[in-house]
C-alpha positions in Angstrom: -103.7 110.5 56.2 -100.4 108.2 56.4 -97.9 109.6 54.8 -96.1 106.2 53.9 -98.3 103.2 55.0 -96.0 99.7 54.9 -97.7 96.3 55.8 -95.6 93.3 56.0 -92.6 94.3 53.3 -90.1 92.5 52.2 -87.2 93.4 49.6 -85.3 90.4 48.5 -82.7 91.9 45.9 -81.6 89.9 42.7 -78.3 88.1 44.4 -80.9 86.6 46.7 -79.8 89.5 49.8 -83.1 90.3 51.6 -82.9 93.7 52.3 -86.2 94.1 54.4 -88.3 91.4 55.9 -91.9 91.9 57.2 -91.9 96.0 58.1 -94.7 97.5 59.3 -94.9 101.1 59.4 -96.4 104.0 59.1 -95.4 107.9 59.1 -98.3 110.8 59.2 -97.4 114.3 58.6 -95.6 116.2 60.6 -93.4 113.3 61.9 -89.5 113.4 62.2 -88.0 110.0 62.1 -84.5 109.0 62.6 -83.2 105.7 61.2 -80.5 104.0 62.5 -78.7 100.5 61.9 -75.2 99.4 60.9 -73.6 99.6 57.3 -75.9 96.6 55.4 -79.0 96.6 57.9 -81.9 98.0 55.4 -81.3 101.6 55.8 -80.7 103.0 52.5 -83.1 99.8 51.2 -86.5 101.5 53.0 -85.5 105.0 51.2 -84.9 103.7 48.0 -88.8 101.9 48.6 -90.2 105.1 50.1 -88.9 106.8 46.7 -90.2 104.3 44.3 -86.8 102.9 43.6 -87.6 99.8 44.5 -90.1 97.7 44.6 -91.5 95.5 47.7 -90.7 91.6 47.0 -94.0 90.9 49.3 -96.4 93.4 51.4 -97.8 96.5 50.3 -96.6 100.1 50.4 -98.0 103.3 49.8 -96.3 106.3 49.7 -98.5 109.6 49.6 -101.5 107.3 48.9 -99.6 105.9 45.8 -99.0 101.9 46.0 -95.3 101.2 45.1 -95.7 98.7 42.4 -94.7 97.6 39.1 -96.4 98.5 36.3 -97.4 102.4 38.1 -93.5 104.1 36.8 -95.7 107.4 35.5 -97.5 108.2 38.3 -94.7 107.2 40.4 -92.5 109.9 38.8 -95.0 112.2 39.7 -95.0 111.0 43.3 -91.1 112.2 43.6 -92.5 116.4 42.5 -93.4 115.8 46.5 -90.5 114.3 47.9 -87.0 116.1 48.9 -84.6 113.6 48.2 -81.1 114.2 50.1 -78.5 111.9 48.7 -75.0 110.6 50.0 -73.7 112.2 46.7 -74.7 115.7 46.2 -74.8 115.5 42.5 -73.9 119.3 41.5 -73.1 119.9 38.3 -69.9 121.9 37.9 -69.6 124.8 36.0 -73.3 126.2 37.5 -73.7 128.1 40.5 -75.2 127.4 43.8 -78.9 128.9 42.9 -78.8 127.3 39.2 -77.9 123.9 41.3 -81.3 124.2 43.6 -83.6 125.1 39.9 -81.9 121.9 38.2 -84.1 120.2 41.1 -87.0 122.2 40.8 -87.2 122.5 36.8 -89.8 119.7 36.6 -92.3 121.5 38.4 -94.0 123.3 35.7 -93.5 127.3 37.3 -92.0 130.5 36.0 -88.8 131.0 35.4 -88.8 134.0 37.8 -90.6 132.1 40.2 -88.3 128.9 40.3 -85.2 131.4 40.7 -86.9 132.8 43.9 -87.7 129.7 44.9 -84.5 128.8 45.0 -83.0 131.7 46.5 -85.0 131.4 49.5 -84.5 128.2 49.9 -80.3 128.6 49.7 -81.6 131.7 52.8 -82.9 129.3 54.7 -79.8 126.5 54.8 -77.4 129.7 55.6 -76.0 130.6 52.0 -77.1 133.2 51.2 -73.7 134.8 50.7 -73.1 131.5 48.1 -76.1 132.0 45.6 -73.7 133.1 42.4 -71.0 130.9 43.5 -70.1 128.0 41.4 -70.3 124.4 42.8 -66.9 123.7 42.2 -66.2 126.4 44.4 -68.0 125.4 47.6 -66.8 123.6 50.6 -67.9 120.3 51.2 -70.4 121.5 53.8 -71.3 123.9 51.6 -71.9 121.6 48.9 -74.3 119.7 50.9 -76.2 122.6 52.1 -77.1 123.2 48.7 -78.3 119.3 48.4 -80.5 120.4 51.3 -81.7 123.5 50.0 -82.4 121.7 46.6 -84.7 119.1 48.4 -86.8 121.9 50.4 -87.2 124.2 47.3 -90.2 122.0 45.9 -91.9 122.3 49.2 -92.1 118.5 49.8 -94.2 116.5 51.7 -91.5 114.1 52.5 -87.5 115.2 52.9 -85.8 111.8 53.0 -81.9 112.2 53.5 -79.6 109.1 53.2 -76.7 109.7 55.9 -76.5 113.5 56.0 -74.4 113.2 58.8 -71.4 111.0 56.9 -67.5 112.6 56.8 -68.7 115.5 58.9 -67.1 115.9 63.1 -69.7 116.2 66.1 -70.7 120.1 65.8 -71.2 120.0 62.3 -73.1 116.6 62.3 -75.7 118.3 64.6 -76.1 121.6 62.8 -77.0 119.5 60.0 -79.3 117.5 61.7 -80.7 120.2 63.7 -81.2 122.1 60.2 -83.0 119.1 58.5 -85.0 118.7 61.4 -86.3 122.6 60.8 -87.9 121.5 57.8 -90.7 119.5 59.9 -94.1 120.9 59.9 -97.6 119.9 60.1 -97.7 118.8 56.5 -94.5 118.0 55.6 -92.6 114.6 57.4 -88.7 114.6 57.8 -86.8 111.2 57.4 -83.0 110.8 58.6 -81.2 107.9 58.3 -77.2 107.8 60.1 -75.0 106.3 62.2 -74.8 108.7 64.2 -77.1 107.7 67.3 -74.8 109.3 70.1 -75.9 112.8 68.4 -79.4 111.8 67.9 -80.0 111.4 72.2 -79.7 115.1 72.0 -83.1 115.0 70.4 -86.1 114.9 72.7 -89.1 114.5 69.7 -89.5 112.6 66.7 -89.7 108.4 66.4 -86.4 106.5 66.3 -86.5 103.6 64.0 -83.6 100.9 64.1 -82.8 98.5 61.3 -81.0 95.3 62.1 -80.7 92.6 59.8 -83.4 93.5 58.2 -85.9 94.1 60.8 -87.1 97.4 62.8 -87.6 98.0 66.3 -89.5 101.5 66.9 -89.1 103.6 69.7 -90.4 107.0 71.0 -87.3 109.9 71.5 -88.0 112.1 74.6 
């Protein structure tokens, strides 16, 4: 099954801006995707649609078999219990610690206590921290900070990581190990979705689709 099925979507906003005109797409599982465009092109506007933020002006979308549309807030709430957000802001909460951070983002799934707390642990293990579990975010590095983000996303085993400009504020070597370590997340059942600027470090890639956004419009291409 498609993942995230798009037929001729648009996204005019309010102001009269259209984000998004006529995109087709579609992502299976499995699939690592890279989005690229400049500041303003409809990046950050086809995440916010994939996570139910918005809602196409025209076209259909589905995203894990649910249609994005008005009118569909409940189920699409439950839609997001198998999605790994990533955003531009990491959104800890100060005063809690790196492993209470990751079960704020997992609370909503309905498991033990006990279970949520390992969860999160070995999620934290797997982005490299776990030497920061008990530390408290206003504590962390930056990097740090946004390795928790990651690890918060993966720790509800998602069937979709989307991550808004991972790569932002961050030089060369750290840009890739953060790509590289998003991209680790791919599996058969579970697609990974990048969007940056940063498309001199993505040629270092040789799988996964490149998708680039320009006034709107996309242009798909293989990698490798």
């Amino acid at each position: 099954m498609d993942l995230i099925e798009a037929k001729n979507v648009s996204l005019k906003y309010s102001d009269g801006t259209i984000a998004l005109n006529d995109i087709n797409l579609q992502v299976e599982p499995g699939e690592l995707i890279y989005i690229t465009g400049p500041s303003g092109s409809g990046k950050t506007s086809l995440l916010k649609l994939f996570m139910g933020v918005e809602y196409p002006t025209s076209g259909s979308l589905a995203v894990l078999k649910q249609p994005i549309i008005r009118g569909q807030a409940s189920k699409i709430r439950k839609l997001r219990r198998s999605i790994g957000p990533v955003f531009q802001e990491f959104r800890l909460i100060k005063g809690r610690t790196a492993v209470e951070n990751v079960m704020l983002g997992i609370r909503f799934l309905n498991i033990p206590q006990k279970q949520m707390k390992e969860d999160a642990i070995n999620a934290l293990v797997k982005v490299g921290l776990k030497h920061k579990i008990s530390t408290l975010a206003e504590n962390l590095s930056w990097g740090e900070c946004q390795r928790v983000a990651i690890a918060r996303a993966i720790a509800r085993q998602p069937l979709l990581i989307l991550a808004d400009e991972p790569t932002g504020n961050l030089d060369k070597d750290n840009a890739l190990n953060i790509l590289e370590l998003l991209t680790s997340f791919k599996d058969k059942n579970t697609a990974v979705i990048i969007t940056t600027h940063a498309t001199h470090l993505i040629e270092s890639f040789k799988e996964g689709k490149l998708i680039c956004v320009s006034n709107g419009s996309i242009r798909q291409e293989r990698l490798g």
